[in-house]
C-alpha positions, 0 to 999 in steps of 0.5 A: 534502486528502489521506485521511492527512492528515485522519487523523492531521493532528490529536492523535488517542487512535486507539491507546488507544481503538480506537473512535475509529479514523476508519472511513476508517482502519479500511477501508484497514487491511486492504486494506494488510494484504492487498496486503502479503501478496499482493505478498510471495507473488509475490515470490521467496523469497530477496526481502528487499526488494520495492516495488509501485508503482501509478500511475493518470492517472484513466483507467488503473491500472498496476502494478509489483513489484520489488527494489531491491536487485538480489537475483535472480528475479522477481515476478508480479503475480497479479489478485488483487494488481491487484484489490487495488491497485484496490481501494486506489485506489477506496477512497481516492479515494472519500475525496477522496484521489485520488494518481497514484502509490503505493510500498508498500515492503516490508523484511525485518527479521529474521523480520518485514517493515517497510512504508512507504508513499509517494503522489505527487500531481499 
C-alpha cells in the first residue's frame, strides 16, 4: 500500500491539529519542499514550467528535468537534487512505498508555483 494512501485513505484532522500529522508525512514534506527549490534553481529563469521525473528499477536511479511547454534553455541536475531524489525514494520505500517513477511537476502561477505529484508503480 502505498505511503499516500495510508495517509490520507482515512478521515483524518492532520490540518486542524498538527499533532496528528503521521511522522511519515512529516519526513516527506520537507524533502518535497527542498527538491521543489532546488530543481527550480537549475532551471532557466524564463521557465514557467518544469517536471523532474525520477525513475528507479530497484537497482538503479535516474533523473530528468524539463519543459513541457517548449519554453527555451535548459536545466542541469545539480548532486544535490540527485541526493534529494534519493533521499525521497529511500525514505518512501523505507515506508513500504516502493514506486518505479515520480513526476514532481512544477507550474507557475503568478508569482507562486503549483506542485503536483504523480508516482507509477509496477
Amino acid at each position: 500500500m502505498s505511503i499516500f494512501k495510508k495517509i490520507f485513505g482515512r478521515k483524518s484532522n492532520a490540518v486542524s491539529d498538527p499533532e496528528s500529522v503521521p511522522d511519515a508525512l512529516k519526513q516527506l514534506a520537507p524533502v518535497f519542499d527542498e527538491i521543489g527549490t532546488e530543481a527550480l534553481g537549475c532551471c532557466p529563469e524564463n521557465w514557467t514550467n518544469a517536471v523532474f521525473t525520477i525513475t528507479c528499477d530497484g537497482r538503479r536511479i535516474d533523473y530528468s528535468l524539463k519543459n513541457h511547454r517548449g519554453e527555451q534553455g535548459a536545466a542541469t541536475i545539480t548532486p544535490l537534487l540527485a541526493q534529494l531524489a534519493e533521499k525521497l525514494y529511500t525514505l518512501m520505500a523505507s515506508n513500504g512505498d516502493r514506486w518505479t517513477k515520480a513526476e514532481l511537476r512544477y507550474d507557475q502561477d503568478g508569482d507562486s508555483w503549483k506542485f503536483k505529484s504523480n508516482f507509477s508503480y509496477d
